[in-house]
LUMFILUM-437361 format. One line per 2 residues: number of its first residue (from 0); for each residue y, x, z of C-alpha. Coordinates in Angstrom, 2 decimals, padded with zeros to 5 digits. Each point is the difference from the previous one (the first is absolute). Example, Ala and Ser with C-alpha at 12.3 -4.5 7.8 and 13.67 -1.06 7.14 Angstrom:
<rs>
0> -004.50 012.30 007.80; 003.44 001.37 -000.66
</rs>
This chain:
<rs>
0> 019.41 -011.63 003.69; -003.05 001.52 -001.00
2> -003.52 -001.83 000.57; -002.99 002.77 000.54
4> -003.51 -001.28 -000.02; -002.42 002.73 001.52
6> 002.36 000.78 002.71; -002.81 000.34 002.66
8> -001.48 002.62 -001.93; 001.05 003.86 -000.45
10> 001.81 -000.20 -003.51; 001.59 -003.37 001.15
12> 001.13 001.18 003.22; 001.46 003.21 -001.28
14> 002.21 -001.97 -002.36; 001.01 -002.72 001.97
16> 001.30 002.93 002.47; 002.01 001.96 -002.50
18> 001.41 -003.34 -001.03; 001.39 -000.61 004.18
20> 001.01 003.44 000.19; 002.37 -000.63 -003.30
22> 001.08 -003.46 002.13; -001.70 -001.93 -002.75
24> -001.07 -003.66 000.82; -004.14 -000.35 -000.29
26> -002.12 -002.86 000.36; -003.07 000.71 000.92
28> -002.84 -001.88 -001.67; -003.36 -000.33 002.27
30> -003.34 -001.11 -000.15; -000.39 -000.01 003.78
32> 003.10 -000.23 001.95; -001.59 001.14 003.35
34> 000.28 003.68 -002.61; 003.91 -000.38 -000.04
36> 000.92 000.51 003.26; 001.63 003.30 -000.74
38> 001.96 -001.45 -003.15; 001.49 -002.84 002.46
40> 001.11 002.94 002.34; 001.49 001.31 -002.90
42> 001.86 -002.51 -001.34; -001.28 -001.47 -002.65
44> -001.51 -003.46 -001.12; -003.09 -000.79 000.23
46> -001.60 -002.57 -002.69; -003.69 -000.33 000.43
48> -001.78 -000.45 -003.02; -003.30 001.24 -001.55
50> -000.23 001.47 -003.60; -002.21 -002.62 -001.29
52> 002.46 -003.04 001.52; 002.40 -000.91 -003.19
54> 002.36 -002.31 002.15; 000.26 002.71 003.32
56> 000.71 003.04 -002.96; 002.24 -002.68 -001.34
58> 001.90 -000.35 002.89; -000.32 003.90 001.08
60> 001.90 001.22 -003.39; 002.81 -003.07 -000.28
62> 003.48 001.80 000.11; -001.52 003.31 -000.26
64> 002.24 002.65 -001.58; -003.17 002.23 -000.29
66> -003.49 -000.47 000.38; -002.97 002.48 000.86
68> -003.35 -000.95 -000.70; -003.29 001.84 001.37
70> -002.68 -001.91 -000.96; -002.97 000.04 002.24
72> -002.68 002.70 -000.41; -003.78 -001.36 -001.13
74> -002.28 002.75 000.23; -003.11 -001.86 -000.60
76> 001.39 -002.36 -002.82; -002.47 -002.89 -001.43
78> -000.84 000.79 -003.82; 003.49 -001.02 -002.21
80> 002.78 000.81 003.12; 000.16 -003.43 000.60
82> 001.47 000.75 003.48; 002.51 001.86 -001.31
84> 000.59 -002.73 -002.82; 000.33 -002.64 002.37
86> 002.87 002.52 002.25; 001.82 000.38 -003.94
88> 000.21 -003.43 -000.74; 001.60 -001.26 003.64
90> 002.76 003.71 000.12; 000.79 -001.40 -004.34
92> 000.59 -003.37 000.90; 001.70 000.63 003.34
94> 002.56 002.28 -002.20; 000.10 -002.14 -003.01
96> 001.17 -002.49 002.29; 002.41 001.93 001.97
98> 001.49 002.79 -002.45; 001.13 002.57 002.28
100> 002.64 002.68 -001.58; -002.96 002.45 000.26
102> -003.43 000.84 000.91; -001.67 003.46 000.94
104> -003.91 -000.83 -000.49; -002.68 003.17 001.88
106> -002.35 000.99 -002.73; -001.73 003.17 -000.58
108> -000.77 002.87 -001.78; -002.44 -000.71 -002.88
110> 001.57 -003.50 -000.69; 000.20 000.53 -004.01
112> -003.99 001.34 000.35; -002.29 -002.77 -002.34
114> -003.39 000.78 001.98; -000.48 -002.68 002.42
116> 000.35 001.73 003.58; 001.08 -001.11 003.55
118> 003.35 000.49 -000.96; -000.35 -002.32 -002.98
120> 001.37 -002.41 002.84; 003.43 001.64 -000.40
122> -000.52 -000.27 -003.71; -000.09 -003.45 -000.41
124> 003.12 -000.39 002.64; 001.84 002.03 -002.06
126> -000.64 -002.25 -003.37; 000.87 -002.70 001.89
128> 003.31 000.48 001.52; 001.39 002.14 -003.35
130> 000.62 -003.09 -001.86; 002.04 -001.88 002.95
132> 003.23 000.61 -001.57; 001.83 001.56 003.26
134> 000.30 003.62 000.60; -003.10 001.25 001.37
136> -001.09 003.45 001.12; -003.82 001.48 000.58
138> -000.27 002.50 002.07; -003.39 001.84 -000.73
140> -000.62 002.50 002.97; -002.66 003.00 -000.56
142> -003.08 000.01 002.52; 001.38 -001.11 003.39
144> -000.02 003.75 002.62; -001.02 -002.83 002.65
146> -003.63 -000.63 -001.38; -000.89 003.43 001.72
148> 000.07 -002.43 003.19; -003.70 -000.39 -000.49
150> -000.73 003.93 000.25; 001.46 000.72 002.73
152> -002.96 -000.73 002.52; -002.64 002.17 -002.18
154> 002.41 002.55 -000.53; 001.16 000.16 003.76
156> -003.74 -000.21 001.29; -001.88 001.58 -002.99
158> 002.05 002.05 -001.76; -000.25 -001.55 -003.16
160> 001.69 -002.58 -002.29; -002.51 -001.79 -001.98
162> 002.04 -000.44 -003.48; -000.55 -002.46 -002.90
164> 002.87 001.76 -001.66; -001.94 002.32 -002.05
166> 000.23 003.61 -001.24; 001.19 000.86 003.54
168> 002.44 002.46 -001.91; 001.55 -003.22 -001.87
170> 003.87 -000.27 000.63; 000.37 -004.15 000.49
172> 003.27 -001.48 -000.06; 000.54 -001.73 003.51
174> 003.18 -001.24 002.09; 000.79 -001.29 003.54
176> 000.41 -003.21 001.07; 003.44 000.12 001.38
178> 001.23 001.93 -003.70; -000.98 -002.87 -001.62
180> 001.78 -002.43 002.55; 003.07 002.24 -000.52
182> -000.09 000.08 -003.21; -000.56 -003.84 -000.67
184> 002.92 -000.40 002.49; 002.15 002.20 -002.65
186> -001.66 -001.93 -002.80; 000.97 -003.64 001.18
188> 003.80 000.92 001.07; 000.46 000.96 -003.51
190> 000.90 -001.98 -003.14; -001.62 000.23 -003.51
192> -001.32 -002.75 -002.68; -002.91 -000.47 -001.35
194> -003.59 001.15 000.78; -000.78 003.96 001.59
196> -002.30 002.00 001.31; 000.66 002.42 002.51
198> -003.05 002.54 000.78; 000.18 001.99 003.21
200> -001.88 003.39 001.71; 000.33 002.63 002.40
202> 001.99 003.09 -000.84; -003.55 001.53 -000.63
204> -003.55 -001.14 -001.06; -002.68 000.97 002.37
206> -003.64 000.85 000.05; -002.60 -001.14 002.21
208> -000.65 003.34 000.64; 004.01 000.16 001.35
210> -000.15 -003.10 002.00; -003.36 001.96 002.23
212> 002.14 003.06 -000.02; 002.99 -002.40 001.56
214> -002.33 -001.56 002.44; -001.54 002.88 001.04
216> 003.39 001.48 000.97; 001.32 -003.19 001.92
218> -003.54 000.60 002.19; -000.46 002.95 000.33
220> -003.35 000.18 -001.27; -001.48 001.17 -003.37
222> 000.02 -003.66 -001.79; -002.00 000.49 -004.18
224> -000.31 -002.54 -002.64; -003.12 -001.68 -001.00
226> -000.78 -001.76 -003.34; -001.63 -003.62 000.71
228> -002.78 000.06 -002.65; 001.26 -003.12 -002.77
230> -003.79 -000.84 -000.31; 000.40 -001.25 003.82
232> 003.32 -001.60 -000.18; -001.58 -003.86 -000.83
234> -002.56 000.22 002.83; 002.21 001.11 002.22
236> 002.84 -002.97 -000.59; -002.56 -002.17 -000.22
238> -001.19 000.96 003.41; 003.67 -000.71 001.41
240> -000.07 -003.10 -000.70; 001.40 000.14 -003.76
242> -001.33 -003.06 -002.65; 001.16 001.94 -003.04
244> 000.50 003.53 000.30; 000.84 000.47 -003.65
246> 003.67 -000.56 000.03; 000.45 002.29 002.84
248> -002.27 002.67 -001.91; 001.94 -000.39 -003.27
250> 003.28 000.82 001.88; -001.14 002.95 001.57
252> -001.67 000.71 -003.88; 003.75 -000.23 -001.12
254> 001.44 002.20 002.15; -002.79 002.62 -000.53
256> -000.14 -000.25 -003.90; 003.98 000.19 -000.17
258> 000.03 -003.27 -001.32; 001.86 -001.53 003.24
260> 003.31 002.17 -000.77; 003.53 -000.47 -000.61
262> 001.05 -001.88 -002.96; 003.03 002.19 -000.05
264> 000.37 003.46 -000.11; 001.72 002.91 001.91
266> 003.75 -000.55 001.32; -000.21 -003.80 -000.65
268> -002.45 000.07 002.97; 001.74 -000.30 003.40
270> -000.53 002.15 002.42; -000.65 -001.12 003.69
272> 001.32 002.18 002.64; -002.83 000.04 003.02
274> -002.82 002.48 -000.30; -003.49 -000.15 000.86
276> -000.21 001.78 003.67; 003.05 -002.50 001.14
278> -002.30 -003.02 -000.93; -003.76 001.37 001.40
280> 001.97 001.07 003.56; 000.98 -002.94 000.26
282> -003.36 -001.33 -001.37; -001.54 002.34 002.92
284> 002.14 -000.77 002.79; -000.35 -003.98 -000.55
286> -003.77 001.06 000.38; 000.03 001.73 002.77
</rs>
């Protein structure tokens, strides 16, 4: 039985699917269990527990052969991560105590990278769990193909994607969702000792520039890239509601620089199989 926090979300769902389609047992592990409706349908178990509740996460990975962590996103962290420090300490103790056989943890491209970011998050989960003594596996996924969910108003009603991914003709590494569900499916089934890392990305990097060209021919209209000036970028989080911008600026610093990268290098990469125009018609049609 495998227990999958993070099943209510894309990456979670996606592997906790390919998992029922092999006839594999899952217990689903939820913060809100009015979410897991479609996971009772399916089958599984449902244990409701919340990522910063030791004894529920306790409970949620006893008996586990496998477990898959996703640890909550923070996008506007307090100074120090201590969200995310408080979420590392419950998922390390909650496996300390319960030593399942193996455990696939979501991570992210840029893990190894030393300049404090957003992802830094990641970072410090990673340091965490590598000295639990049970297999574990980090999957670190390239920019997530789904972000483009935010352009696809101004680029259906304006004709433009505003872009903090910057030169427009940049090639950034990027993946969908349900590749990295798939894969993390593939990952868990599997046996291995020891700590790895597993990086992941789309048979091809792609441009800003290529994700207009993309949108423009899913709408029919002429849809262009526009630079978001970096001098505006703090204002403008700010103005959405942000505390601390800087984390959030860093990232996008890292991926821009070429400092967020791989940590490996050419075939040790894996290679998703869903491109681009698959994941913005979708994107488009949920929109619509």
């Amino acid at each position: 039985m495998y227990a999958i926090t993070g099943i209510t979300g894309k990456v979670g769902g996606a592997l906790a699917r390919t998992l029922l389609a092999a006839n594999k047992s899952v217990r689903a592990v939820v913060r809100d269990e009015g979410k897991a409706k479609e996971w009772v349908e399916r089958g599984c178990e449902v244990v409701p527990a919340s990522m910063e509740d030791v004894d529920a996460l306790t409970v949620a990975f006893k008996g586990a052969e496998g477990v898959f962590i996703l640890p909550p996103s923070e996008f506007d962290p307090e100074p120090g991560f201590p969200e995310a420090r408080a979420v590392i300490d419950t998922v390390k103790t909650a496996l300390e105590a319960t030593r399942p056989a193996k455990v696939v943890c979501l991570s992210t491209i840029g893990a190894q990278a030393t300049q404090s970011n957003l992802l830094t998050q990641r970072t410090l989960m990673e340091e965490a769990l590598s000295d639990l003594g049970i297999p574990v596996t980090f999957l670190r996924p390239a920019w997530f193909m789904e972000n483009f969910a935010w352009d696809v108003a101004s680029a259906r009603d304006e004709g433009v994607i505003h872009s903090f991914l910057q030169p427009l003709d940049r090639p950034v590494p990027m993946i969908a969702t349900a590749d990295v569900g798939r894969v993390a499916a593939e990952l868990i089934q599997q046996e291995w000792k020891g700590r790895r890392v597993i990086e992941l990305e789309a048979p091809s990097r792609i441009t800003p520039n290529e994700a207009a060209a993309t949108f423009s021919k899913i709408l029919g209209r002429p849809v262009s890239a526009a630079v978001v000036p970096h001098d505006t970028w703090q204002g403008l989080f700010t103005s959405q509601g942000m505390k601390d911008p800087m984390p959030r600026i860093r990232m996008l610093d890292g991926f821009n620089e070429g400092w967020i990268e791989f940590e490996g290098q050419g075939s040790s990469i894996q290679k998703g199989k869903i491109e681009l125009e698959t994941v913005l018609r979708e994107l488009v049609l949920q929109a619509s």
